[in-house]
N, C-alpha and C positions, 0 to 999 in steps of 0.2 A: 471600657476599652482602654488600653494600655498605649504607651506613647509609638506610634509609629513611626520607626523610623528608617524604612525601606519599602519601597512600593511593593515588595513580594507579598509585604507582610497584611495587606490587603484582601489578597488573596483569601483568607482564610477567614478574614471576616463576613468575606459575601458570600461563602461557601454555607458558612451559619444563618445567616441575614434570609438567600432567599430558598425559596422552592428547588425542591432538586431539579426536577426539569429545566428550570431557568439555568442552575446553575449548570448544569452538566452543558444545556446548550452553548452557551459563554465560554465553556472551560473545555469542553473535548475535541479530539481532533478525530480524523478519518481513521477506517480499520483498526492497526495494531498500536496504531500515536507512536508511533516510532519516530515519525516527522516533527509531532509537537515536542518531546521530549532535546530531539538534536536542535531543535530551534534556539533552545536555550544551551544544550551543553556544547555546542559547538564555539562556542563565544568563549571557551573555558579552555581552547584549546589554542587560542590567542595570547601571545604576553606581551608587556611591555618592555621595550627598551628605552628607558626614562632620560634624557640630560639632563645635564647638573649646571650650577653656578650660571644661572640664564636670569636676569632680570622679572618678574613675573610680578610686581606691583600691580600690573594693570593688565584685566584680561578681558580679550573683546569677544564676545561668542556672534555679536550681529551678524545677517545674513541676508543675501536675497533668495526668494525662489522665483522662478518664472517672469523677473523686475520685481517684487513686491518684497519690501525690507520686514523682517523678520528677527526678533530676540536672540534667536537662537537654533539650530539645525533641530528643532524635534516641536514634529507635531503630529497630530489626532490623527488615526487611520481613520475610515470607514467602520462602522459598529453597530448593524442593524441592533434593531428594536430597542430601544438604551431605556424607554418609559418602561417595560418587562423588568427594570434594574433597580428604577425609583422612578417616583411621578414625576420631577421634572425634567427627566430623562434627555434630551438631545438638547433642551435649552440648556439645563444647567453648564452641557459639557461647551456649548457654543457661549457664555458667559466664562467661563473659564480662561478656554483658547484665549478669548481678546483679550482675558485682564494681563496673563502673559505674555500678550505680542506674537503669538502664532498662529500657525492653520488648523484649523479642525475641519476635517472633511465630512461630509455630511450624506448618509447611507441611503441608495434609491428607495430601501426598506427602513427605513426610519418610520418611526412614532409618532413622528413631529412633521411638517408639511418643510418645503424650501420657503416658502411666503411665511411660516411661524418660525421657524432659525433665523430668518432677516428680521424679523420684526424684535428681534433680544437685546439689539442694538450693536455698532459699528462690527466690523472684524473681518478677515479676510478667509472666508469657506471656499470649498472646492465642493465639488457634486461627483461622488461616485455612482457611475452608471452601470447598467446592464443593459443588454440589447432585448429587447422583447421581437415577438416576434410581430406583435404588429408594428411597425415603421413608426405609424404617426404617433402611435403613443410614447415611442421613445424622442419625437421631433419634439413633442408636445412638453414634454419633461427640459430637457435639454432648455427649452427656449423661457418656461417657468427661472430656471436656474438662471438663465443670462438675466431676467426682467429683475430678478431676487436681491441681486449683486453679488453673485458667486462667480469667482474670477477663473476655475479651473475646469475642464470633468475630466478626473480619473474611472477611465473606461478599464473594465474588469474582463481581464479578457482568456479567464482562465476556470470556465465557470459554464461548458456547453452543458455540462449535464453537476448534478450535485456530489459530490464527493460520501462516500458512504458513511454515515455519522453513525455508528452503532448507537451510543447512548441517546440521540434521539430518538433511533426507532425502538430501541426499548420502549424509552416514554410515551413514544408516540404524542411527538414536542408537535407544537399546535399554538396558535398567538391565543392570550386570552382571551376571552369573551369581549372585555373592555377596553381594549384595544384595536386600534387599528394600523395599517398603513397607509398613512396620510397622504402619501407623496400620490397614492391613487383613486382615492376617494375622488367616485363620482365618472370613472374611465373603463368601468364595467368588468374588471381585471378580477374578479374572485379575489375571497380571504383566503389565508394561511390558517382555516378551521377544521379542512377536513384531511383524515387520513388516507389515503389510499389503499393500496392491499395492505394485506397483514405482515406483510412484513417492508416498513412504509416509515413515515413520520411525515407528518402535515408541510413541512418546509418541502421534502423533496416533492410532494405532490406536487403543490405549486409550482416549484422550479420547473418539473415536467413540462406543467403544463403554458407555462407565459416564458419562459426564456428561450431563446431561438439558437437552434443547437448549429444554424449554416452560419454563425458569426464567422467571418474571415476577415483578411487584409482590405479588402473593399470597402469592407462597411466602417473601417478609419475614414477613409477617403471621403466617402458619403456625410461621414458627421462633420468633416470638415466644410462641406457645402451647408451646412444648415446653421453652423455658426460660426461666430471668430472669437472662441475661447479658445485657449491652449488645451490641447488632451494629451494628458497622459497613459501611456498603454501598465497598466499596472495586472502584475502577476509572471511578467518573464523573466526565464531562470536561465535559460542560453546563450550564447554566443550569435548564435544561426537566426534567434527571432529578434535579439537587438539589431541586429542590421538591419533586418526586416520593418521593424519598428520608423527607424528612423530612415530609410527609404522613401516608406508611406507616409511622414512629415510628422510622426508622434513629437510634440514638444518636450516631452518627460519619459523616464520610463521607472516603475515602480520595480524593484527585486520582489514579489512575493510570492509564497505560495497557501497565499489563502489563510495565513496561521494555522497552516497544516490542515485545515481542515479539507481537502479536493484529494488528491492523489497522493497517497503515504507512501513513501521511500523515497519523495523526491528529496533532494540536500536541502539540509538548511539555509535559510537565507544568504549568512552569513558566509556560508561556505561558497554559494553561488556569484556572491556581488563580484570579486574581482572576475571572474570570465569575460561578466556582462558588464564592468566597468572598460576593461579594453578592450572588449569589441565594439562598444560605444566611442571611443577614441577621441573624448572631450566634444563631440557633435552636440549630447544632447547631454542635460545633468539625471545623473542616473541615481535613484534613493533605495531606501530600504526600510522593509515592514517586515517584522517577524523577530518574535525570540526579547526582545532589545528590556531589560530590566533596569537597568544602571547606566549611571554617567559614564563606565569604562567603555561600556556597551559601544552606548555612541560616539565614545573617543574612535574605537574600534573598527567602525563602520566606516568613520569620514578616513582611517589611515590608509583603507582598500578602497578609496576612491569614491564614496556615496555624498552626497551634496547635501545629505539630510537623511532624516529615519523618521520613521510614522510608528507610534503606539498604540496598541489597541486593547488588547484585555485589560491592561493595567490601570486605565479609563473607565471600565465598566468597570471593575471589581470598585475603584475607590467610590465611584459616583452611587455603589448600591451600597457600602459602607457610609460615605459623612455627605452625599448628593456632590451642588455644588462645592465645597469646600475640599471634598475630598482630590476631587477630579485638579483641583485648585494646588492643591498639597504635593501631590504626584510630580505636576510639570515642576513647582519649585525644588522639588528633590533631584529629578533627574536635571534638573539647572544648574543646582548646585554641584551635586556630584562629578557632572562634565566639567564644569570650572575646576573644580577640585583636581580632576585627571590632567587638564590640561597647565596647572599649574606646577603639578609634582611632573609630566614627562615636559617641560621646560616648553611650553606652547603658551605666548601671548594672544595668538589668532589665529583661528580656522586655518589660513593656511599654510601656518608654522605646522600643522600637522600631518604629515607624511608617511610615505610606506616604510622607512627607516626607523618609526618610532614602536614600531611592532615587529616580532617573529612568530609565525605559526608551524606549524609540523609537518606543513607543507614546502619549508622553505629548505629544499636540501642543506645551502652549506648550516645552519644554524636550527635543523629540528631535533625535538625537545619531542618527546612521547608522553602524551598527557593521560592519566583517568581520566573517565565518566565522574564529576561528585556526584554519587546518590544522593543527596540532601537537595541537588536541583531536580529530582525527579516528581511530576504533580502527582495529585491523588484526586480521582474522580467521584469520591462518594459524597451524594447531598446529603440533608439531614429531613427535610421534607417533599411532598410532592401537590400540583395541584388535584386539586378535586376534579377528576375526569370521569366520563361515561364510565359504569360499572363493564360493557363491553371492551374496554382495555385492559386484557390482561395479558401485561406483558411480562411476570416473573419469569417465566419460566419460556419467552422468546429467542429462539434459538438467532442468531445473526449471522453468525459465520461457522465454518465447518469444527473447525479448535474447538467449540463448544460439547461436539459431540462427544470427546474424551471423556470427560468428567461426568456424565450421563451414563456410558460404558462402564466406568471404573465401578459406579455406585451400583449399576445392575447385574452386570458378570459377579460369577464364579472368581477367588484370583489367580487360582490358578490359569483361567484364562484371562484375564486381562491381560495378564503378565505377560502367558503367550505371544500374544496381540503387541503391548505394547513395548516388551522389552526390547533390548538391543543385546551385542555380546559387551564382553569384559566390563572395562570402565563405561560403555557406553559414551565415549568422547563421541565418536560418528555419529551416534545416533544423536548427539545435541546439535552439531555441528550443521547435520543435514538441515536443519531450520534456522539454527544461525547465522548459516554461510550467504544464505538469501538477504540478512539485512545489508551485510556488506555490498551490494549491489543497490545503488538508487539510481533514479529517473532525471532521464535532461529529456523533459514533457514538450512539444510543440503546441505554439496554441494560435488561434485563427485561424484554422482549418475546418472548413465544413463539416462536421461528423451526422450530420443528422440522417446517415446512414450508416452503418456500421454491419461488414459481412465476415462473419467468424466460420464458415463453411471452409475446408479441407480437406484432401483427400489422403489414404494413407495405404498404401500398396495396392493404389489403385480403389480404392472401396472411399467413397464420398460419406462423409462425416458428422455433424453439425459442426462439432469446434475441434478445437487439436486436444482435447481433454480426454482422456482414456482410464478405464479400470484394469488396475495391476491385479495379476494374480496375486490370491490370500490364500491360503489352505483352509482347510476345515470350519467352513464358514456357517455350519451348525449350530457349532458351538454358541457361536454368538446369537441366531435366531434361530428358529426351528422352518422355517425359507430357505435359510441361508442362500445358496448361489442360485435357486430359485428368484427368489424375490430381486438381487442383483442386477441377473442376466435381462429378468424384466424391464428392471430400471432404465439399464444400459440399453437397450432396444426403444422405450418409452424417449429417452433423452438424443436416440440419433448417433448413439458413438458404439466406441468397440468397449468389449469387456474379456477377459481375458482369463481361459479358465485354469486352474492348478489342478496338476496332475496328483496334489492327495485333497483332492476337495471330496466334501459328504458328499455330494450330487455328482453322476457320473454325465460325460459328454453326450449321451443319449437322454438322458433327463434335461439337463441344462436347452438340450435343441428343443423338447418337447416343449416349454415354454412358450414358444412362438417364434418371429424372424427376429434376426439381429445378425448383428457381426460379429462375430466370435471368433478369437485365438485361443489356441491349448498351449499352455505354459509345462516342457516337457524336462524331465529330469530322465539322465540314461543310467539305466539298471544294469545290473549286471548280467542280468540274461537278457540280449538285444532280441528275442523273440518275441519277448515281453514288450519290449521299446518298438519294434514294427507291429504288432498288434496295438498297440496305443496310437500311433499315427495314423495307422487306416483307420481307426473308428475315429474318430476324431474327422478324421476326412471323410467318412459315410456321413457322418453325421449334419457336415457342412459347415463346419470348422475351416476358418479362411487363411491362417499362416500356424507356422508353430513357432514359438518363444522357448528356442532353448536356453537353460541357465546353465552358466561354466563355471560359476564361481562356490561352486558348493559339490567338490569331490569328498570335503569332510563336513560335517557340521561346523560353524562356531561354537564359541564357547560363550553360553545363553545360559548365567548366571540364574537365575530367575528360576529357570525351566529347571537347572538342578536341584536347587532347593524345595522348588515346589514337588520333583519327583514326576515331570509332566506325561500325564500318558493320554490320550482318548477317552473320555467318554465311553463308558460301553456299550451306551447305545445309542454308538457310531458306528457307524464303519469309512473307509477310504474306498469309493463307490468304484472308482475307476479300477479297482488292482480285486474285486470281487469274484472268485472262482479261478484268481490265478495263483494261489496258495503262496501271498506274500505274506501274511500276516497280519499281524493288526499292532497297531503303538502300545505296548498297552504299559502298565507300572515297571519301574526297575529301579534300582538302588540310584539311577542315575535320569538321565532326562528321556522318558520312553523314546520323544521322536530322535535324540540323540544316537540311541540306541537302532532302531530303524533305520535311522541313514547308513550307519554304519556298516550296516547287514544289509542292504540291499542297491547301495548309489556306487557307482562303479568308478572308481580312484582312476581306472586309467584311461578316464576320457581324455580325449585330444582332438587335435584339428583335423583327424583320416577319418575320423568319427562324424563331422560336419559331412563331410561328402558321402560319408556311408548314406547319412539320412537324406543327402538330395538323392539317390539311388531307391528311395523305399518311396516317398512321396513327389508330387507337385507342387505340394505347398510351399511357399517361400517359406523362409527361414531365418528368424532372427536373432540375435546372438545376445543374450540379458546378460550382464552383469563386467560387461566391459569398461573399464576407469581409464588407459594409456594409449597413447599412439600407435605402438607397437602393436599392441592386439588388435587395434584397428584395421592398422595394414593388413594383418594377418587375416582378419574374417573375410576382408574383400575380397585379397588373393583367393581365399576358400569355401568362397561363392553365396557369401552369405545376404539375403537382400534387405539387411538394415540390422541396426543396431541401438540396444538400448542400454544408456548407459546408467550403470545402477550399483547396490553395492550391497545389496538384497536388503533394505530396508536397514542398514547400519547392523544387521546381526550376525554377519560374517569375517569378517580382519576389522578387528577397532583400528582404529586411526589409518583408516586410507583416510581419503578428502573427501569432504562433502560433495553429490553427484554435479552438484549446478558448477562447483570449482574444478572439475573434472572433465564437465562438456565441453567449453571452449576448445582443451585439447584435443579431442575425441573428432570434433568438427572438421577443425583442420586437417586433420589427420584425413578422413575420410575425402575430402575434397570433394565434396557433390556427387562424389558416388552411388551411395546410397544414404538413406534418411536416415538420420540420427532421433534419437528419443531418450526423454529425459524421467527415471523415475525413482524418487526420494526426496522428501522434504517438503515436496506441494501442498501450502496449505491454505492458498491465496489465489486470487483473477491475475493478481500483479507479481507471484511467484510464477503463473504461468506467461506473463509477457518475457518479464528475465531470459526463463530458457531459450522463447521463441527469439528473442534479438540474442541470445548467445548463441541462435543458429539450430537447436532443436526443433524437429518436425512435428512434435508436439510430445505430451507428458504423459505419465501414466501416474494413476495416485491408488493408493492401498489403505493403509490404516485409517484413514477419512472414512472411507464407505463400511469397514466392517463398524468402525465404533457409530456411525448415523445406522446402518444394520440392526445393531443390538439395542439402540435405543428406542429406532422409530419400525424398523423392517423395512420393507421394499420406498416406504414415502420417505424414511430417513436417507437413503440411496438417491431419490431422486432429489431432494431436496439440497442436496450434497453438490452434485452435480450444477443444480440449475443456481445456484448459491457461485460456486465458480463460473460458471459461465458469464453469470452477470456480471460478477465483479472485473471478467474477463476484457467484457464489452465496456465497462466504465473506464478501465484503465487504458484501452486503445483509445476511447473517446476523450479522456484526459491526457494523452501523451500526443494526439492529432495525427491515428493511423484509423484510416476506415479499412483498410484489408488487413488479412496477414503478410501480404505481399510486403506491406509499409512498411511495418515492425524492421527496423536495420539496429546495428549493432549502434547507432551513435544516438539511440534514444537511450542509452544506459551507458555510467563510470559504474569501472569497480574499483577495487583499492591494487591493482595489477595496473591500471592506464598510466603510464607515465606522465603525458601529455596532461592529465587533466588529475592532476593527484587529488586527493580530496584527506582532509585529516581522520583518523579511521581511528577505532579503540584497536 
């Protein structure tokens, strides 16, 4: 081992040291880790403004928290299972803390019991809790911790349900055999052994099953009857739940978000603490957990007003590299380093240190636009795995819908992939549409009952399961030999709408034949409109519930892809819908066959007299696809359209409009509660579909997800698709503290447009 001389550099020893599983558990964050990765680069978007010519011989870091004097503002988060890292696991890090002069808190899922961390010898621990659902066992805990000599509990209160760990449920993470959790030995509370469904990991089962998802503001109250330790409410990221907080008589309040591991897109720590420093307004001392690597770190934190900062990976990783010694190494680094910071920006004491001693990119007159360093970006691959049941086969576990791209690409044709996946031109829109999502994070509520949650919606009248919907795809054959068969099933199996395109292989009379569902015809107007009222009335025999006109496609784009590859049909295809009306067929040309087909047959001079023609032929409502500005907005209303989805045909029509989700806001407004707005491009998440719904969308339609699970798995890929967001639908209202969709309001989300609440953005 080579001389370490930064806590990162750790890191990478325990990455080699343990099991992958162990490590991946330690190491990853929720969903996309978008939140772990800001955890740390937001800290980078911070600088110094250093004094000069300032005395600095003598520099005091002492501190209290809570009365209790302290070395120094940094100590031990909470870190379940730490024996999973090295066998003397929570002792060695409770030896540590003391020899330092700090707090190490100590995890209700700990290895180690509160009666064996007391017994390591002196030091001042905290107990971080969770609510179970039965009462007494949490009385029972709580009053073990008071007998123990643990001076705090840091109450977890962001944590009603488990946050979606992918690389868990890959591994299908499981506590080893030879271990346990001590804290409940003997309380009847089931091990962290077994998996749940298959698409699962051992922790969430458990969480399911013993953590009480009706945790509220109340249940502060109540722990305050059972004892007189100070509690800290640890995991709030707002404004609206600090007040709340210290209303309810919280002694403390933690900034965290779980070290990313709960809800991904919420801000990073760091970016969160000043909100929730002044809306705390010196009442209570407010800390921070998350991200913190370095002494600048935590110069950082105390300049935006946090009284202290909790570490936590940084703990485990050294403590599974050199045990105790390592975990020992760590705190006198980061000791050092803070002294060092506080030295060079001219700070003899904590509270020489001020918001004048930093500029961030938030700070109008003085912001600075930072990169992202790539070189603070983690890397989740382990090097080995435990030895599990041969029944874990998880290679080839699908997690989230993203996955089914690369599945798609390796089985299609590329010519059709391409189809499927390309965009036009540069393709900037088409990246953008999923970009534009990250720039959108979560201001999460938390102490709210969720232990109901109703994702049910109606949508032109037609009752739903969720606001989730299937966009029209064309020629969905190609991809399976089902194709809009197998969909339409899905969509009917799952409760929602699907929506069908007017050059699908399967014609609206086959599509019905399927069985019930709720069905839209997704319509393009031709150039002979006898053609286009023929289409509407079957479509309407059929029992076809609205039409989905698109306006944004009088020409083709220019679908780079498609020309190169020469794209035409399949020949043995057909476009089922336009059969015996002597359209013809797509078929090869020097140039992109469906290029060619639009051209000859989609009618350049549709317009808005054309909307009303079509309320003249049908009943059906009418929705207007492909609208991006206000202006159009107005206009469809005026021309009686009964909703709107705003969309930009999947990025392969005008490169660089804006992504749909940066587009809806205005679209909303615009329409003023007229009619429902809908959101469709870029959906690739539970928590891309909360986004829209608090940006005011009636709910989304998603496309390239279903054909590429389509082509991979056929009708189970579809549904899998679907109940895959759904879920993650339902975790993110249960982690943002909305049980309706009523709840969902615009201030459960910043974007980097809020003035009020700037947040530093790449």
């Amino acid at each position: 081992m080579g001389e370490i001389t930064n806590v990162t550099e750790y890191e990478a020893i325990a990455k080699e040291k343990l099991p992958k599983m162990v490590y991946d558990y330690y190491a990853s964050g929720a969903e996309d880790q978008w939140t772990l990765k800001e955890n740390r680069n937001a800290f980078s978007k911070i600088l110094f403004r250093p004094r000069i010519l300032i005395d600095v011989s003598k520099i005091d870091m002492a501190t209290t928290v809570l009365g209790f004097k302290i070395s120094m503002p940094i100590m031990i988060a909470p870190t379940a299972m730490q024996k999973m890292a090295h066998p003397e696991g929570e002792y060695a890090t409770a030896r540590a803390a003391s020899a330092a002069g700090t707090i190490m808190t100590l995890s209700s899922w700990a290895t180690s019991s509160v009666e064996e961390v007391a017994s390591t010898g002196p030091g001042i621990r905290f107990f971080q809790l969770y609510v179970y659902k039965d009462r007494h066992v949490v009385a029972q805990l709580v009053r073990r911790a008071e007998r123990a000599g643990f001076k705090a509990i840091a109450l977890t209160v962001d944590t009603p349900r488990l946050g979606r760990r992918e690389a868990d449920i890959k591994n299908r993470f499981v506590l080893p055999p030879f271990l346990n959790l001590k804290n409940f030995e003997g309380l009847d509370l089931g091990k962290m052994d077994q998996v749940g469904d298959a698409n699962d990991s051992g922790l969430a089962s458990y969480v399911a099953g013993q953590i009480d998802r009706s945790l509220s503001w109340k249940d502060v109250k109540w722990l305050q009857s059972i004892t007189s330790l100070p509690i800290l409410v640890k995991g709030v990221l707002t404004a609206e739940d600090t007040r709340l907080a210290v209303q309810n008589g919280a002694a403390g309040i933690i900034v965290s978000n779980h070290g990313a591991r709960q809800l991904d897109y919420v801000p990073a720590t760091i970016m969160a603490l000043e909100e929730v420093v002044k809306a705390a307004q010196g009442r209570v001392p407010v800390f921070l957990d998350g991200g913190v690597r370095r002494g600048t770190d935590v110069f950082k934190a105390l300049a935006l007003g946090a009284s202290g900062i909790f570490i936590g990976r940084p703990v485990v990783f050294s403590l599974a590299a050199e045990g105790e010694a390592g975990v020992r190494k760590v705190l006198q680094m980061l000791r050092d380093e803070f002294e060092l910071t506080m030295a060079l920006s001219g700070c003899r004491s904590l509270k020489e240190i001020t918001r004048d001693h930093i500029v961030t990119n938030w700070d109008p007159p003085r912001a600075i636009a930072r990169p992202f360093p790539q070189e603070l970006a983690f890397s989740f691959e382990g090097l080995y795995c435990f030895l599990l049941p041969s029944s874990y086969s998880f290679l080839m576990e699908i997690t989230n819908v993203t996955e089914y791209e690369a599945i798609a690409k390796e089985k299609l044709p590329k010519m059709i992939y391409d189809y499927y996946a390309s965009g036009a031109e540069d393709q900037w829109t088409l990246k953008e549409n999923r970009n534009a999502f990250s720039r959108i994070l979560f201001r999460p509520r938390v102490l709210i009952d969720v232990s109901k949650i109703y994702m049910a919606t109606t949508v032109l009248g037609f009752k739903i399961s969720m606001p989730i919907m299937i966009a029209p795809t064309a020629m969905q054959k190609m991809a399976h030999p089902e194709g809009e068969y197998a969909i339409a099933r899905a969509a009917s199996a799952a409760g929602t709408v699907m929506t069908l395109s007017s050059f699908a292989t399967s014609s609206v009379e086959e599509v019905a034949s399927t069985g019930p569902g709720i069905r839209f015809f997704q319509l393009y107007v031709l150039k002979d409109r006898n053609v286009v009222a023929q289409l509407v009335r079957r479509a309407e025999r059929a029992g076809f519930k609205a039409i989905a006109l698109t306006v944004d496609t009088p020409i083709l784009g220019r679908r780079e892809a498609d020309i190169k590859n020469r794209f035409s049909l399949p020949p043995f295809l057909t476009l089922k819908n336009f059969e015996g009306l002597d359209l013809g067929k797509i078929d090869q040309t020097n140039d992109s066959g469906l290029a060619s087909y639009v051209f000859n047959q989609i009618d350049r001079s549709l317009n808005w007299k054309d909307v009303k023609w079509l309320q003249t032929i049908t009943t059906l409502p009418i929705l207007l696809k492909g609208i991006l500005t206000a202006e159009d907005t107005r206009l469809a209303i005026q021309n009686g359209a009964s909703g709107i989805i705003v969309s930009n045909h999947g990025a392969r029509q005008l490169d660089y409009v804006p992504a749909t989700i940066m587009a809806l806001e205005e679209v909303v407004k615009a329409a003023q509660g007229r009619v429902p707005v809908f959101l469709d491009g870029g959906v690739r998440r539970g928590t891309d579909v909360f986004k829209a719904l608090a940006l005011g969308a009636s709910g989304i339609f998603i496309g390239r997800p279903v054909v590429y699970a389509l082509a991979a798995e056929g009708e189970a890929g579809v549904r899998k698709v679907l109940q895959m967001l759904h879920d993650e639908l339902e975790l993110t209202m249960a982690l943002s503290g909305c049980r309706t969709l009523n709840e969902i309001t615009r201030n459960h989300i910043m974007t980097d447009w809020d003035p009020a609440r700037a947040v530093a953005r790449l």
